[in-house]
Residue frames relative to the residue before (quaternion, step in Angstrom):
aa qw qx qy qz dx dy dz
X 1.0000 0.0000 0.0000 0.0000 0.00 0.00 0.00
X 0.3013 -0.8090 0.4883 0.1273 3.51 -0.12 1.55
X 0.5086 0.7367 -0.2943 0.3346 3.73 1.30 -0.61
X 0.5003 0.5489 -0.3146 0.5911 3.23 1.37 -1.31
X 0.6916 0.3789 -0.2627 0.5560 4.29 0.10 -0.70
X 0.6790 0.5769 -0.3451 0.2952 3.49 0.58 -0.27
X 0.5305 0.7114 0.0377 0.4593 2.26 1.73 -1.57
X 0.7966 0.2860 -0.1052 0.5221 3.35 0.49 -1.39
X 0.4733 0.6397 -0.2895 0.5319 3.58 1.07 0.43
X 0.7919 0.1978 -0.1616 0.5547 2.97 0.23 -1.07
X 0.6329 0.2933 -0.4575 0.5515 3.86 1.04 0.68
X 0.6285 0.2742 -0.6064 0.4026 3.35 0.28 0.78
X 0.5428 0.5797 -0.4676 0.3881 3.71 0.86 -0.54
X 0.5405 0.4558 -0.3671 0.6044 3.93 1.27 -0.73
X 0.6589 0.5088 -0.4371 0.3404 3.88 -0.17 -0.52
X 0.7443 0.2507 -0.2019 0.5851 3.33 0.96 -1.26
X 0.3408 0.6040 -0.4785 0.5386 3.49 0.28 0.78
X 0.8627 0.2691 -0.1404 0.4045 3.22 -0.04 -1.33
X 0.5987 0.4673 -0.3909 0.5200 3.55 1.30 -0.87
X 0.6881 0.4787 -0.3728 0.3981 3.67 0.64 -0.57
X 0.6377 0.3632 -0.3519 0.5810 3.86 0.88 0.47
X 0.5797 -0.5924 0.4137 0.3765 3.58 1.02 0.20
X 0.5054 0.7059 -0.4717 0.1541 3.59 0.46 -0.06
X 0.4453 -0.7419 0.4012 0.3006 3.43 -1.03 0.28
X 0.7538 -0.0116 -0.0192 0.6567 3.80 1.42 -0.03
X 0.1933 -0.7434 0.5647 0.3019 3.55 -0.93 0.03
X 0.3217 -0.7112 0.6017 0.1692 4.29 -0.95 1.19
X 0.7635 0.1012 -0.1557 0.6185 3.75 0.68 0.03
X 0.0359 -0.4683 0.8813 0.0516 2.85 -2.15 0.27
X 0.0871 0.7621 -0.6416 0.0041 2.97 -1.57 0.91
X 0.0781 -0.8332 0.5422 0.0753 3.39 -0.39 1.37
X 0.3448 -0.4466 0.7888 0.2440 3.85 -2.05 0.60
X 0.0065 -0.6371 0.7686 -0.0576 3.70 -1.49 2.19
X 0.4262 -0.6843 0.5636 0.1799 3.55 -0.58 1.11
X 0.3326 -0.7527 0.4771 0.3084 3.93 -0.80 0.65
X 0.6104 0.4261 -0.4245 0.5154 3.44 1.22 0.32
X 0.4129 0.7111 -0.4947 0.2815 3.90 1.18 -0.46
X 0.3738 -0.6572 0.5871 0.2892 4.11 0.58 0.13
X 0.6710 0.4529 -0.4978 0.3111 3.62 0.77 1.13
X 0.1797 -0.7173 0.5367 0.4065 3.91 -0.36 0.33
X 0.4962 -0.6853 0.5169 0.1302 3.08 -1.19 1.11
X 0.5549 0.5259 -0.3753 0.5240 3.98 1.69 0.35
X 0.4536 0.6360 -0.2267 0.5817 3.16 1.61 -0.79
X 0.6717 0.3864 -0.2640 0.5742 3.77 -0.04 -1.28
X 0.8872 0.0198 -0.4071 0.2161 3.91 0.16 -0.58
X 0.1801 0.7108 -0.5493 0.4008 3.50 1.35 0.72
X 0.8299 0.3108 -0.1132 0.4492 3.43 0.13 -0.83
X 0.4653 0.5499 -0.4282 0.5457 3.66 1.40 0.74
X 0.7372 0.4361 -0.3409 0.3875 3.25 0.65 -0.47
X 0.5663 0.4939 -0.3626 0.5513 3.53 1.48 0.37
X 0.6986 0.2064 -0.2983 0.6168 4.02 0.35 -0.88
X 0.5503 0.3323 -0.6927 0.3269 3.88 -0.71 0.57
X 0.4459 0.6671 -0.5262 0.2817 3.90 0.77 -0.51
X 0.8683 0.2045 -0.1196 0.4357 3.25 -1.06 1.07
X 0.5740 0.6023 -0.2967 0.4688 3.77 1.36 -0.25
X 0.6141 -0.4805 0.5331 0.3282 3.43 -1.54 -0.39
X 0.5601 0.5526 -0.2300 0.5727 3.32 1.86 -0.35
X 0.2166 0.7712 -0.5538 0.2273 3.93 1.87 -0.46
X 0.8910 -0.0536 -0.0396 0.4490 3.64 -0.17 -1.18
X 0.2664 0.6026 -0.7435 0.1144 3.52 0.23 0.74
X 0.3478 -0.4280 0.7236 0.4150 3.04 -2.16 -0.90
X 0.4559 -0.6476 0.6019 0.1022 2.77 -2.19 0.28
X 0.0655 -0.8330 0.5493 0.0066 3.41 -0.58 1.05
X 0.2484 0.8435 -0.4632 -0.1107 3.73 -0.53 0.94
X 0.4905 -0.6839 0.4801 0.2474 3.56 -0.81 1.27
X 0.2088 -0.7952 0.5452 0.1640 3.43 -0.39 0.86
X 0.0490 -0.8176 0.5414 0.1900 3.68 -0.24 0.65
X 0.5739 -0.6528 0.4117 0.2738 3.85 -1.40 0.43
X 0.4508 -0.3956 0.6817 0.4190 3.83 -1.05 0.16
X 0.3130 0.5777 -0.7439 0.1225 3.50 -1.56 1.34
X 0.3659 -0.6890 0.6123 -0.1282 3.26 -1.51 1.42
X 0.0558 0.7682 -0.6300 -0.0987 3.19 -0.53 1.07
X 0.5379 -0.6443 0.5362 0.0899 3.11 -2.06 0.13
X 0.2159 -0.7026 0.6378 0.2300 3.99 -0.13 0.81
X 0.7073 0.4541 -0.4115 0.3524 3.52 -0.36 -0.79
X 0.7701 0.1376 -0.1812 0.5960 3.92 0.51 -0.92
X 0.2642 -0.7330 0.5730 0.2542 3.85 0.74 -0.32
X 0.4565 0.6596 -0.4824 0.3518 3.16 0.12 1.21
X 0.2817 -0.7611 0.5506 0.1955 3.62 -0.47 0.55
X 0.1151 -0.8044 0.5813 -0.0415 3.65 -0.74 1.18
X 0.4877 -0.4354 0.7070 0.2698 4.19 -1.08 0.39
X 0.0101 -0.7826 0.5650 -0.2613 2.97 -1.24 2.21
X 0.2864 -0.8801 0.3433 0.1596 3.54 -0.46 0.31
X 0.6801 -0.0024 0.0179 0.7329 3.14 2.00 0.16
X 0.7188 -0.4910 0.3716 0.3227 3.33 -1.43 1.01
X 0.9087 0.1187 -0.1954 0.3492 3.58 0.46 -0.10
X 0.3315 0.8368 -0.3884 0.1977 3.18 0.12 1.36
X 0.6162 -0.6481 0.2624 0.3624 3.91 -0.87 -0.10
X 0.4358 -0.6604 0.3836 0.4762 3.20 -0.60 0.43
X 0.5049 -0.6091 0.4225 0.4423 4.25 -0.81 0.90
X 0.5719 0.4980 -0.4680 0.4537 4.04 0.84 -0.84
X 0.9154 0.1259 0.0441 0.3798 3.32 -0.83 -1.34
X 0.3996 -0.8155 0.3968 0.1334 3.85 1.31 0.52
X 0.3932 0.7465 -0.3741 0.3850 3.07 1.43 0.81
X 0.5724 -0.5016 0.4359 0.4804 4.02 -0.52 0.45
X 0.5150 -0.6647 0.5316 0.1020 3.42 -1.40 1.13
X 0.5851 -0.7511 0.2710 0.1418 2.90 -0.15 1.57
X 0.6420 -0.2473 0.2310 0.6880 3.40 1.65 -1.40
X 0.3698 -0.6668 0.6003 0.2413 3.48 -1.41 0.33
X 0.3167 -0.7511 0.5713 0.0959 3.55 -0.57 1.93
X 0.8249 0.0031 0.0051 0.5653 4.10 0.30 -0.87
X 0.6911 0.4444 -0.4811 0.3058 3.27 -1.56 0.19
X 0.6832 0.4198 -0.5158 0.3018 3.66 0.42 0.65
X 0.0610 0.9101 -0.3970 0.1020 3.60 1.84 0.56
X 0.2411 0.6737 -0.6684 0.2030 3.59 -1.05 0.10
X 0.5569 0.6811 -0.3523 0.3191 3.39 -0.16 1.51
X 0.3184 -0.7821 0.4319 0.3169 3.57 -0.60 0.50
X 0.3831 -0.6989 0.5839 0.1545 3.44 -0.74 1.80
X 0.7545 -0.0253 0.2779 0.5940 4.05 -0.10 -0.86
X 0.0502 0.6947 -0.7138 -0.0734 2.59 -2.34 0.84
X 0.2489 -0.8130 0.4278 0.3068 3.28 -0.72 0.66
X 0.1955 -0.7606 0.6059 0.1272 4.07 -0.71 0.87
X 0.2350 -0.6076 0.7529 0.0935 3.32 -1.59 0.59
């Protein structure tokens, strides 16, 4: 379960963070999990409630923004809801041009006391 490593990252990357602005704990973390990022974002918070133990992160909450698989199209320029990195566009059924969101894996904000 890669989440458990995911997990414990992104609460030390929040620790130093927060000690490096002087704070005294952090009450939120809030991460952006892409639905193509190859994390499960139930997974990520199963496995929060073990690495904040003992941290500055002891009683935050967790907040995760779940972002969508979106694909855009050159030919019709249109961005369309996708289910994997390679797919057609639904208008003109042409290869997808590029994948705009859903490979996310990142800390949006934290909040620090």
């Amino acid at each position: 379960m890669h989440e458990v490593a995911l997990m414990t990252e992104a609460v030390r990357l929040a620790v130093e963070a927060a000690r490096a602005a002087g704070a005294q704990r952090v009450t939120a973390l809030r991460l952006r999990v892409g639905a193509l990022s190859g994390a499960a974002p139930e997974a990520m918070e199963f496995a929060w409630d073990v690495v904040r133990r003992g941290t500055l992160l002891a009683d935050a909450r967790l907040e995760i923004e779940r972002v969508p698989a979106v694909g855009w199209c050159p030919s019709c320029r249109v961005e369309f809801d996708t289910t994997g990195c390679w797919s057609e566009c639904p208008r003109c059924q042409e290869p997808a041009g590029e994948l705009r969101r859903g490979r996310e894996l990142e800390i949006a904000s934290m909040e620090l006391e």
